[in-house]
C-alpha angles and dihedrals in degrees: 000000000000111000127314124246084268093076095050109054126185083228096064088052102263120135126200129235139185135236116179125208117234140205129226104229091201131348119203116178100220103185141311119266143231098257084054095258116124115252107241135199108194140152111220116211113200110214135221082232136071154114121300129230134202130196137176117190111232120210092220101072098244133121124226132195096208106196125007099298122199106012108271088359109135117220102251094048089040106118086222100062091035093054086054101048084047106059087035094058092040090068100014089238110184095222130089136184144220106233122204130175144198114209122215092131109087121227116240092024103115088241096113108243108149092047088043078048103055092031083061090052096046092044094042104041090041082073105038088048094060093241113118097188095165134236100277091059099040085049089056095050078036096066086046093071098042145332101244087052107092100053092066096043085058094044108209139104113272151170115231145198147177100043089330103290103098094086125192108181111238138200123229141202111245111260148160127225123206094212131196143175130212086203093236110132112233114214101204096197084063096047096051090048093055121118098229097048117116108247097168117062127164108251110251131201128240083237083059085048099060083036087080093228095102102066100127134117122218095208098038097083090041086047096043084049089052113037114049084195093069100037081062105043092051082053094059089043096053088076096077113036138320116314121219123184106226114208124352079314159181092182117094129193142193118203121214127177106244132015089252087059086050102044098054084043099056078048090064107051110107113255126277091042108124104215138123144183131283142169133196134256128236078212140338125310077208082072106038084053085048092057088045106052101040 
């Protein structure tokens, strides 16, 4: 999906920049808000995996999807291009940028590709361009595109509350996730909107959370009622371990406590399962390249 490193070389002036995926840990649906948006409680995992952007600033203001992005996004509608207008026309910067992009993250898993996405362009560009607008305010253009955004742009692990957005770092235990995709594509307005979903949670504590005793997922019993594809995958994956839905999903995940457990368990997985390994992260690879770069 989207172009590979090849199309977009260091010698022709593009730079490379992570966006990790993440994992929701649990999702409760506390409540609906005033403003009509549903009141979250949530853990975000940032992940070792992702996709990779490229970006290569332009002298002539304009900004440029180079290649064919997120998989049917048009260009206008296409996170990256509208992370970097946004933050372009917020401080009518004269630069502009050519944005390329290559997938891994699937769209509709619950895994967070398109805000990690857009978190990546804002964080990235906000040095290239020259701007340093600092983590507080990137965080803030950051929500506009999207809930999930600035917890990328921050980069750490985090609970969170209200849609997403009322972040606590958190510290996490190191572990590995054996991920897979039942390549069903999850609309989360339509699964917010659906009659059977828990809306009325009772509020839990981070404390309740690194109990161990708030592991649930809102949307997984409305998603494994609808899609035959993830009720069976989470049956498959119940054999070797115990299967969470992370976001709105479709993506599903198994946690294991080191990469060699989870390993010999996505070994284990009978064929034709598309799934794969991943670790978390203490903080985001979008900072460290950051550091290093700059």
């Amino acid at each position: 999906m989207g172009r590979g490193v090849s199309a977009f070389p260091a010698s022709a002036g593009w730079t490379a920049w992570p966006a990790p995926a993440k994992l929701n840990l649990f999702l409760h649906i506390t409540g609906r808000r005033a403003d009509g948006y549903h009141a979250l409680q949530t853990v975000f995992r940032l992940l070792d995996w992702g996709d990779t952007v490229f970006l290569r600033p332009r002298s002539d203001g304009v900004i440029v999807r180079i290649g064919d992005g997120a998989p049917g996004v048009a260009e206008a509608d296409d996170l990256l291009v509208r992370a970097a207008k946004l933050l372009k026309n917020s401080l009518n910067c004269p630069q502009g940028a050519d944005i390329g992009i290559e997938k891994r993250i699937p769209a509709g898993a619950g895994l967070g590709g398109g805000s990690s996405d857009a978190a990546t362009v804002l964080v990235a560009l906000d040095r290239l361009w020259g701007l340093h607008l600092g983590v507080d305010r990137l965080a803030a253009l950051g929500l506009k595109l999207g809930a999930d955004v600035p917890v990328f742009v921050r980069g750490r692990n985090a609970w969170a509350e209200g849609v997403g957005e009322q972040l606590v770092p958190v510290a996490l235990p190191p572990a590995c996730y054996v991920l897979a995709h039942p390549a069903v594509h999850a609309a989360t307005a339509a699964l917010f909107q659906a009659p059977d979903l828990t809306r009325d949670a009772s509020p839990t504590t981070i404390a309740g959370f690194l109990s161990g005793t708030e592991l649930g997922n809102a949307f997984e019993p409305v998603l494994r009622r609808r899609e035959p594809a993830v009720e069976a995958l989470f049956g498959a994956l119940a054999r070797i371990g115990s299967p969470r839905l992370t976001g709105s999903g479709s993506g599903c995940f198994v946690e294991f406590a080191d990469r060699d457990s989870a390993r010999q368990a996505l070994a284990a997985l009978p064929p034709g399962i598309n799934a794969w390994l991943a670790c978390g992260a203490e903080r985001s690879p979008l900072l460290d390249a950051v550091e290093l770069h700059f």
